[in-house]
C-alpha positions in Angstrom: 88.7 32.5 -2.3 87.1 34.9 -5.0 85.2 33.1 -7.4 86.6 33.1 -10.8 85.2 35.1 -13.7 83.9 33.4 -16.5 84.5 33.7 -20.3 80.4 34.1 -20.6 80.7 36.9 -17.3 83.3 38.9 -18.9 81.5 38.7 -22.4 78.2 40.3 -20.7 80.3 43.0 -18.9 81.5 43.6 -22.4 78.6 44.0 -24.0 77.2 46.1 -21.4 80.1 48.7 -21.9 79.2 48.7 -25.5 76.2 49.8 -25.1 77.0 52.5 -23.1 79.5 53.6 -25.0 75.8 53.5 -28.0 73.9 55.4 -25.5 76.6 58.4 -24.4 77.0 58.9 -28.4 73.2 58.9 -28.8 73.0 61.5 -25.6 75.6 64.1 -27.0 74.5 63.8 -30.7 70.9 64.6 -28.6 72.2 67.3 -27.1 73.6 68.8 -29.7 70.3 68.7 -31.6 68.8 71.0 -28.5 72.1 73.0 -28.8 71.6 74.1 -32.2 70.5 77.7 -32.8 66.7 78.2 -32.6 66.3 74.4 -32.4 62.8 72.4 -31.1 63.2 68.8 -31.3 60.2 68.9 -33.6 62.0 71.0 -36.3 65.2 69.8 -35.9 65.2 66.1 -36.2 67.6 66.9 -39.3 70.4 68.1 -36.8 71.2 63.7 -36.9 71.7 64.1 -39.9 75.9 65.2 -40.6 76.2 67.9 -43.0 77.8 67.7 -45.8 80.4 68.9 -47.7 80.9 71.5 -50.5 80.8 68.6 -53.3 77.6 67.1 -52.4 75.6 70.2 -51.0 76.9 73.2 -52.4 77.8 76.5 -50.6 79.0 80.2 -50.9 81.9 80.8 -53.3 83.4 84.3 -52.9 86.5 85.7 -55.3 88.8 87.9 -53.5 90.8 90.2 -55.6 94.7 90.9 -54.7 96.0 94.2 -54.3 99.1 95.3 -53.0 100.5 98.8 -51.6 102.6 99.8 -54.3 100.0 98.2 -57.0 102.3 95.7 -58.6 100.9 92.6 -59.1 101.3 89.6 -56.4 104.2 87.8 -56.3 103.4 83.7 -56.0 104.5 83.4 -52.6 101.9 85.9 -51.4 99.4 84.4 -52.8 100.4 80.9 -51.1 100.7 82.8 -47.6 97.6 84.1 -47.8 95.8 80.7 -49.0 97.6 79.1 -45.9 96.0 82.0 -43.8 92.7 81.6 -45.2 92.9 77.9 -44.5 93.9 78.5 -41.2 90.6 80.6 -40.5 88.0 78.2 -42.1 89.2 75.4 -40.8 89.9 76.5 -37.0 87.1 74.5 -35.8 88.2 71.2 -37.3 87.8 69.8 -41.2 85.6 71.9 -43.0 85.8 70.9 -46.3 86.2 74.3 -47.5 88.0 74.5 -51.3 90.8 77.9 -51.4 92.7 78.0 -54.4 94.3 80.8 -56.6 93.3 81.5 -60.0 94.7 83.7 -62.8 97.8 85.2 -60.8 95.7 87.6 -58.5 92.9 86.2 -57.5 91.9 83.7 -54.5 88.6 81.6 -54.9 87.1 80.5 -51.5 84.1 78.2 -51.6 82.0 77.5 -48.3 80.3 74.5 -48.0 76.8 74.9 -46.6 75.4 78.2 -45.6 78.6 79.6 -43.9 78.2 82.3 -40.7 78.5 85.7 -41.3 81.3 85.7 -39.0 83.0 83.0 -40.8 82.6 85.1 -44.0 83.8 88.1 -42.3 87.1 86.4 -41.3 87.6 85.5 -45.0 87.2 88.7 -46.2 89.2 90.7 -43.8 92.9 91.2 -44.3 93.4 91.5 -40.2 95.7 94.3 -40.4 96.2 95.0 -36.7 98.5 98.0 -36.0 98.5 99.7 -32.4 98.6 103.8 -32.7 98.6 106.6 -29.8 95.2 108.3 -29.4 95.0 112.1 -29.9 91.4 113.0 -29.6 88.2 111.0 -29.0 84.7 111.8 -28.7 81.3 110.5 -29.6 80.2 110.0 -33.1 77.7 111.2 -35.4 76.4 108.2 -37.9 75.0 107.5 -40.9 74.2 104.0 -42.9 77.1 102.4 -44.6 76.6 103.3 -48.4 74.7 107.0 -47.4 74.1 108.6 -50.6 75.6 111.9 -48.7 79.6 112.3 -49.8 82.2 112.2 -47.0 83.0 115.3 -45.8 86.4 116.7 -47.3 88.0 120.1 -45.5 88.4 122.9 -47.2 91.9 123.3 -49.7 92.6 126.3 -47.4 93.0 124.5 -44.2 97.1 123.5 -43.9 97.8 119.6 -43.4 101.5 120.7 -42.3 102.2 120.1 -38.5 103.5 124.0 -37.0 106.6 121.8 -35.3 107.7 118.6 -36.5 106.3 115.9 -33.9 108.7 114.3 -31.4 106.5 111.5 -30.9 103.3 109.5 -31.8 101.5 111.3 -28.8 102.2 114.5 -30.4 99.8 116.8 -30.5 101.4 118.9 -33.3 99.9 116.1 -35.5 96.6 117.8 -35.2 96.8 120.1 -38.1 94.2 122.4 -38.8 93.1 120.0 -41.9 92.6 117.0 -39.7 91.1 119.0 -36.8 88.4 120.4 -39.4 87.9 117.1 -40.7 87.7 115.1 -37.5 85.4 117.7 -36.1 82.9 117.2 -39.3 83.7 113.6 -39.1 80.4 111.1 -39.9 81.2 107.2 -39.0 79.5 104.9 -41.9 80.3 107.6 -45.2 83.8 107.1 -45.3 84.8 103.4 -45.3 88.3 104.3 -46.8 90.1 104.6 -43.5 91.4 100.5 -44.1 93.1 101.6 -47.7 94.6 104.7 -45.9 95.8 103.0 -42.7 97.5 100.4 -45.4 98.8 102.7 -48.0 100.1 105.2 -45.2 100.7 103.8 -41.6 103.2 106.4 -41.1 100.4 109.4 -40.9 97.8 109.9 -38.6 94.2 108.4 -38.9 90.8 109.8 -38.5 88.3 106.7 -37.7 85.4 105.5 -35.7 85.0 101.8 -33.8 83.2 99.2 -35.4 79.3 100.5 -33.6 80.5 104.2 -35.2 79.7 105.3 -31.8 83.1 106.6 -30.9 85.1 108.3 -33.0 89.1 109.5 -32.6 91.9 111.4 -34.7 94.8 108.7 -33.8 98.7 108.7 -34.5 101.0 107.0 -36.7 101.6 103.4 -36.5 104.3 103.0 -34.1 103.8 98.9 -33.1 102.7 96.9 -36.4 100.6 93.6 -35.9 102.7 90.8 -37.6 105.2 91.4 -34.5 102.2 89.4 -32.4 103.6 86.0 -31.9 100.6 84.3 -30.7 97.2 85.3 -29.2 95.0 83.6 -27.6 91.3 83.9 -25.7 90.5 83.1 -21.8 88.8 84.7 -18.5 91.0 87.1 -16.8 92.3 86.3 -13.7 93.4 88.2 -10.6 96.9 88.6 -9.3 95.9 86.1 -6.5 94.1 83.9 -9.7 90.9 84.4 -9.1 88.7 84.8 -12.3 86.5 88.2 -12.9 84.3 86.3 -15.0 85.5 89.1 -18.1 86.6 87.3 -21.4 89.9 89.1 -22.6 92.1 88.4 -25.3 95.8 87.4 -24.4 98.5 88.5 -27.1 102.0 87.9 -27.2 105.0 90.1 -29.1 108.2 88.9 -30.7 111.3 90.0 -29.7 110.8 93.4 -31.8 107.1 94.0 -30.6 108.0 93.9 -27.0 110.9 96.0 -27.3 108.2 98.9 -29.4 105.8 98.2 -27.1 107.5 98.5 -24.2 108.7 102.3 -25.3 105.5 103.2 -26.1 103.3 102.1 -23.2 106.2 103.9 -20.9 105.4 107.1 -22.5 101.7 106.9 -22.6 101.5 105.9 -18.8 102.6 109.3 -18.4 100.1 111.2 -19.9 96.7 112.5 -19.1 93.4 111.4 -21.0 92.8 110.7 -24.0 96.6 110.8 -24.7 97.0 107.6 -22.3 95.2 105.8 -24.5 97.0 103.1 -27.1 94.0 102.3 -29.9 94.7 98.6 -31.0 93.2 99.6 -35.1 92.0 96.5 -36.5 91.1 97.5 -40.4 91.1 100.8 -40.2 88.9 100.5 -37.4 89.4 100.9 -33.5 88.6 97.6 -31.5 89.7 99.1 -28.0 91.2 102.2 -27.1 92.3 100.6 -23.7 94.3 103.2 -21.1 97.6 102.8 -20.0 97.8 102.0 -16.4 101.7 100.6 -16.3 104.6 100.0 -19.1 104.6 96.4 -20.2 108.0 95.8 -20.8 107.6 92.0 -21.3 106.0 91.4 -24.1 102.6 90.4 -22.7 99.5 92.2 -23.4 96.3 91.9 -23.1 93.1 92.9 -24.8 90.0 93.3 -22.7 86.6 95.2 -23.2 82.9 93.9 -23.4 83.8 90.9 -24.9 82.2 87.9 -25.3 83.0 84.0 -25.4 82.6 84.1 -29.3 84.1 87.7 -30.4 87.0 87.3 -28.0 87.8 84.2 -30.2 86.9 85.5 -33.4 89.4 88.5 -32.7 91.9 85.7 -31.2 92.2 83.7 -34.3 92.4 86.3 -36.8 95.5 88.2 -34.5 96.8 84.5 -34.2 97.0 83.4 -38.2 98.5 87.2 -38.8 97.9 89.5 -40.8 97.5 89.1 -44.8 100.4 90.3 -46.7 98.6 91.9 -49.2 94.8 93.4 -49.2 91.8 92.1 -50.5 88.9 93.9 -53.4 85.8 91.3 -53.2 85.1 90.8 -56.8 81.8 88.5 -56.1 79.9 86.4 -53.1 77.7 83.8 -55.0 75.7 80.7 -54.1 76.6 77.6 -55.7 75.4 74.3 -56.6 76.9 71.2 -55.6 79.5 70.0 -58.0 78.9 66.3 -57.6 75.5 66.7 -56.0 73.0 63.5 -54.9 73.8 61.8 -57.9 77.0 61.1 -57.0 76.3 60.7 -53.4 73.9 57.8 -54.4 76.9 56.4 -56.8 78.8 56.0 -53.7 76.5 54.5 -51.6 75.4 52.2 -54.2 79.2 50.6 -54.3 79.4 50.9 -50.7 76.0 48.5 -50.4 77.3 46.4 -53.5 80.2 46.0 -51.6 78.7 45.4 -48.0 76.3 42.5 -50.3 79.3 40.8 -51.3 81.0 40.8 -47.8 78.0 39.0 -46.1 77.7 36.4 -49.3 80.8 35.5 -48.5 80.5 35.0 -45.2 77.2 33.3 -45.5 79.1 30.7 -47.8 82.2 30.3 -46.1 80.9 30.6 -42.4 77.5 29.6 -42.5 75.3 30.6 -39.8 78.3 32.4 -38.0 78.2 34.5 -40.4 75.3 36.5 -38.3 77.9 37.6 -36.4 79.8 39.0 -39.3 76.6 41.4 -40.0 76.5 42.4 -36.3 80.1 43.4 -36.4 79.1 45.6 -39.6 75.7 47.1 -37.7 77.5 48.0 -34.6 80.4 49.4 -36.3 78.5 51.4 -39.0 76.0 52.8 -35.8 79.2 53.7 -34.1 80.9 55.6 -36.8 77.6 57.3 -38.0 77.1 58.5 -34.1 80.6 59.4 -34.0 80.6 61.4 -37.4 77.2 63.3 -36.5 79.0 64.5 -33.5 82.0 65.7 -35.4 79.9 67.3 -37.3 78.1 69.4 -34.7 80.3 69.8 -32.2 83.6 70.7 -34.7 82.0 71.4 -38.2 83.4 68.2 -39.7 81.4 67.7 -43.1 81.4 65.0 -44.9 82.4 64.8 -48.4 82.7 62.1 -51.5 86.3 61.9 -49.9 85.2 61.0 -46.5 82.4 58.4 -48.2 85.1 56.6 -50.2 86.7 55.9 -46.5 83.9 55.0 -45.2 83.8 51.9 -48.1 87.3 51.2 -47.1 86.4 50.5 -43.8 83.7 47.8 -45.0 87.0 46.0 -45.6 89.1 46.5 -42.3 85.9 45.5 -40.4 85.8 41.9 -42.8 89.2 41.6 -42.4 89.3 41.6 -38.8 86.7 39.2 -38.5 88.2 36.8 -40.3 91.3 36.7 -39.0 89.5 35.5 -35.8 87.2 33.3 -37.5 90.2 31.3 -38.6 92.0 31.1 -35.7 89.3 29.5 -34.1 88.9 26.9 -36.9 93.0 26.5 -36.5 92.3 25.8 -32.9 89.5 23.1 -33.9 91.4 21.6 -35.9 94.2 20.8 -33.4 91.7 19.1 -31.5 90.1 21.6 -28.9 86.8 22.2 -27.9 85.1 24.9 -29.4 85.3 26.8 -25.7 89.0 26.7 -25.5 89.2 27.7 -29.1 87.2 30.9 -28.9 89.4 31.5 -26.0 93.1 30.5 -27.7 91.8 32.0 -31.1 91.2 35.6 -29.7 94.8 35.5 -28.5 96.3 34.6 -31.4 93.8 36.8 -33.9 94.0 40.3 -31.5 97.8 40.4 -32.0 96.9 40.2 -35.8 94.0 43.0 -35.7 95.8 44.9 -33.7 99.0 45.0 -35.9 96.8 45.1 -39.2 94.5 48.4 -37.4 97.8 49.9 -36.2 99.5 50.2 -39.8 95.8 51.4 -40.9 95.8 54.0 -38.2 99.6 55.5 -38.7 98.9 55.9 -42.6 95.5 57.5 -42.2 97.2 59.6 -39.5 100.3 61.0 -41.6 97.7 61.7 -44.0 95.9 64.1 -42.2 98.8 65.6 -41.4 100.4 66.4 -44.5 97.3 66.8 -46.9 94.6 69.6 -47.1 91.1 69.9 -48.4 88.9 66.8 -49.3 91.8 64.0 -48.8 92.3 64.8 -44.8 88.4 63.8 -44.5 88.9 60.9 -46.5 91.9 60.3 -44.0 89.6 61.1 -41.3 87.1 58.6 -42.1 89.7 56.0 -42.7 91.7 56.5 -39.2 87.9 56.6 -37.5 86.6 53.4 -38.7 90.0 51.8 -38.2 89.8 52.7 -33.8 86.2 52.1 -34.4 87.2 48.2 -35.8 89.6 47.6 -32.6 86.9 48.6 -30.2 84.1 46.6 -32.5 85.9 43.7 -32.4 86.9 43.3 -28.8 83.1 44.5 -27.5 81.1 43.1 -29.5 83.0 40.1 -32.0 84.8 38.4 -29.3 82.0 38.7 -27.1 79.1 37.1 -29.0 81.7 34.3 -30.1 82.3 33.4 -25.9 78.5 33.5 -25.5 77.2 31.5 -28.5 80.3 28.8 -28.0 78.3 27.2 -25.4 75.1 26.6 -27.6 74.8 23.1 -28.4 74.1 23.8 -32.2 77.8 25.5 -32.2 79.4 23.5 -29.4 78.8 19.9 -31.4 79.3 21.4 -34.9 76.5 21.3 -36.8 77.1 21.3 -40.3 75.3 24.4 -40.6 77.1 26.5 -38.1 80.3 27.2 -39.6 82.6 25.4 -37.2 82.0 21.7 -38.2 85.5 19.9 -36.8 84.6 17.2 -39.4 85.1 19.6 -42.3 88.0 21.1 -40.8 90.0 18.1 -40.3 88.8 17.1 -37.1 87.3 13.9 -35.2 84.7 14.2 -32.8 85.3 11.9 -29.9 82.6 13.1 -27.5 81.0 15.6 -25.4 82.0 18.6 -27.4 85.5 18.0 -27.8 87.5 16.8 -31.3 90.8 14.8 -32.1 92.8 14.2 -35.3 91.7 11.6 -37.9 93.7 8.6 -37.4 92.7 7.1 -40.1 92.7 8.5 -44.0 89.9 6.6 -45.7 86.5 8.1 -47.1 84.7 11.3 -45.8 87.9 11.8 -43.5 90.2 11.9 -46.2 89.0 14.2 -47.6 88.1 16.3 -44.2 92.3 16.1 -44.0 92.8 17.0 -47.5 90.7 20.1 -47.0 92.9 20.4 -43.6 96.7 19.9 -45.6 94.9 22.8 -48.6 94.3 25.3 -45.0 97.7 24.5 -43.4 100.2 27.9 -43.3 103.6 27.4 -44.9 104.9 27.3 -40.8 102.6 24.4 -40.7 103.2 22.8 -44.0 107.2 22.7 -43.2 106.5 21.1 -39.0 104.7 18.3 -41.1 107.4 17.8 -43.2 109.7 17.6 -40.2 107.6 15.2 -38.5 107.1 12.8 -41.3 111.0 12.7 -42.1 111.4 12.3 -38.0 109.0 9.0 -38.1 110.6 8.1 -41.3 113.9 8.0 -40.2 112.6 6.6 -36.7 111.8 3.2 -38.6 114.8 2.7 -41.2 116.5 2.9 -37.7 114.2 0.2 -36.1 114.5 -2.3 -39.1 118.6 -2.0 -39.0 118.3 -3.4 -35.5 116.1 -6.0 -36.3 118.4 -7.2 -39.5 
């Protein structure tokens, strides 16, 4: 027959997960310390350390300035859409604490927390106008420096702009007037950095641009497929018709119903032609991402993207084709670095009331439960290392930074982790004072008290979650925090709690109830009778009167009303008894 486990057995096995659980958080938090760009473990020992958000460390605030194609002003509901888009980008990679609001009717006010990537700030500033034209020439580029003193070459007045024959298509190569063919010839990538106004203000004429390295340069049709038909794009490896990968990172898009239908019409036209007029230029900006041949109509809607990209610009492209394009266009007005608007002082503030608050939490233990109460500051320790591990690794590996928000949860979890505690704590006295020994009433108490956590962490958990999901900004980290530290309770409680209780239940100072330890059955109500095991008081005179007074004051109502009901069953039990004598 197996042998049996026992209480102390399964309380080790516990413990020994917990601390694995301590060491695998310790080994990715390590890891992504020797992950972090540049880093040396000798000058990056601040990589523990989570960052933090905009309102305790400051950032980069940068005011974008509306402007539309027909130069009204923009309406509110562009302005929203375009907040929810920004949102979208900055917060991608998880909560970023990142602060987007609209001020004065036309502007949008981004701030950064931290020292934001260039990339990051690229994505804000970009409208992401992606629109897919027919190429008509291509060759390489002559460059100069953005901001070249030299002005951009401008054809002479003489040289027509009218096609000879109206076009019949966007392959046409009537479009090639002799006022674009001059100017595409002369053509120097970096003078001219209007071609994103013009490709905005007039999609229906051609385009004379470069690609982003102004290596390549190309006179390109009219718009014929615009980029808010993309339904959805998305990064990946390429893969074979048999599945096999080519190692080559591509982006995936998907058209809408109208998309696919453009697309399709184009791309079966194109496949026909010879160089460069096979080409479809996907014009991101104003400037030519890929200029990708045509090799065989797509008529299902499903394109994809591919060129020498990497893990990280295939993404960056992925996201910003994914949240659409901005309805309106963008003037930035400033870029500035600012101060934190709450800054250490505040920080400290709410540390100081988290401590004040931890204090007063331990005091009470420490008068209520005595030397148990050493397991009440255990729980804390192991569930304050757990959520600090856990945080530190949001914080590297998704760009969660922690704000006053997220503190103030923190705090709040100071109080789910008590309450939890308790709970068991007195159903182990309940169980003490029916009599048990204290062995069975760890035992009995767990599995009356982890019903109890469990519905108490559960109702924690749901509200912290619909939180996250229906705020933004600083209150989804405070919800963050809060829905952490509430799993972090359930799985503090069951491996470490519960655990130490089974293990210390056997030591005599707990198993006889000292008056010190916290579980003394004598001031619960209880009578020893022996070896480690209690009864009832049968008797209600001196020091055990009051031991069942203080008993009766801790009874639930449940248990209040079964007394009653057993008093007036004896009662009645005896005025039946003394009829029959009479």
């Amino acid at each position: 027959m197996a042998r049996a486990v026992t209480p102390q057995v399964k309380a080790r096995r516990s413990l020994v997960g917990l601390a694995v659980i301590v060491l695998a958080l310790v080994a990715l938090n390590f890891l992504g310390v020797l992950l972090a760009p540049g880093a040396t473990f000798g000058t990056k020992v601040q990589s523990f350390v989570p960052k933090l958000g905009l309102d305790l460390e400051g950032g980069t605030q940068i005011i974008l300035q509306a402007q539309t194609t027909n130069g009204k002003p923009p309406t509110a509901d562009q302005l929203n859409q375009s907040v929810a888009i920004i949102r979208q980008r900055v917060d991608a990679g998880g909560v970023s604490e990142a602060q987007i609001s609209t001020a004065g009717g036309q502007n949008i006010i981004v701030s950064l927390p931290g020292t934001p990537s260039q990339a990051t700030i690229n994505s804000v500033k970009s409208s992401a106008r992606m629109d897919f034209r027919s190429v008509l020439l291509t060759s390489a580029a002559t460059t100069s420096s953005v901001g070249s003193k030299a002005k951009p070459y401008t054809p002479p007045a003489s040289l027509s702009n009218q096609p000879s024959t109206k076009p019949t298509n966007g392959s046409d190569l009537a479009y090639v007037t002799p006022y674009l063919r001059d100017l595409y010839d002369h053509y120097t990538c970096g003078q001219d950095t209007s071609a994103a106004q013009q490709s905005l203000k007039h999609p229906g004429d051609p385009l004379v641009t470069c690609d982003p390295t102004g290596t390549v340069k190309y006179l390109l049709g009219p718009v014929e497929v615009q980029g808010t038909h993309i339904a959805n794009a998305t990064s990946g490896i390429a893969t074979t018709s048999q599945g096999a990968t080519t190692g080559q990172w591509v982006v995936n898009l998907t058209f809408d119903s109208t998309g696919a239908k453009q697309f399709s019409t184009v791309s079966s036209r194109l496949v026909a032609l010879t160089p460069p007029q096979n080409q479809f230029a996907i014009e991101l900006d104003g400037k030519v991402i890929e200029a990708p041949a045509v090799n065989q109509a797509i008529t299902n809607g499903q394109a994809q993207i591919s060129g020498s990209f990497t893990q990280e610009s295939a993404k960056a492209l992925a996201d910003q084709l994914k949240f659409g394009a901005l309805p309106i266009s963008y003037k930035v007005q400033s870029q500035d670095t600012i101060s934190a608007t709450l800054g250490s002082t505040q920080l400290l503030s709410g540390l100081i009331a988290g401590l004040i608050g931890l204090v007063l939490v331990v005091g009470y233990s420490l008068l209520q439960y005595r030397t148990l109460s050493f397991v009440t500051v255990g729980s804390l320790v192991i569930s304050a290392l757990l959520t600090y591990l856990v945080i530190d690794f949001l914080s590297w590996r998704e760009g969660y930074r922690l704000s006053l928000a997220g503190v103030a949860g923190l705090i709040v979890s100071i109080g789910i982790t008590a309450d939890s505690f308790i709970v068991y704590f007195e159903r182990i006295r309940d169980e003490l004072r029916e009599g048990k020994a204290l062995v069975g009433a760890v035992e009995a108490g767990w599995r009356r008290a982890i019903r109890t956590v469990l519905a108490s962490d559960g109702v924690n958990f749901l509200a912290a979650a619909v939180l996250y999901l229906l705020a933004v900004g600083d209150v989804r980290g405070f919800a963050l925090t809060l829905g952490l530290t509430t799993l972090i309770d359930v799985v503090t409680v069951s491996l470490f709690t519960h655990p130490i209780l089974q293990l210390i239940a056997r030591r005599p100072f707990f198993a006889e109830g000292h008056r010190f330890s916290g579980l003394d059955p004598r001031a619960l109500g209880a009578v020893y009778r022996g070896r480690g095991s209690f009864r009832a008081p049968v008797a209600a005179t001196g020091a055990v009167l009051r031991s069942r007074g203080e008993a009766v004051r801790r009874q639930t109502i449940a248990e209040r009303k079964a007394a009653e009901q057993g008093i007036s069953a004896r009662t009645g039990s005896i005025d039946t008894i003394q009829e029959d004598r009479d």
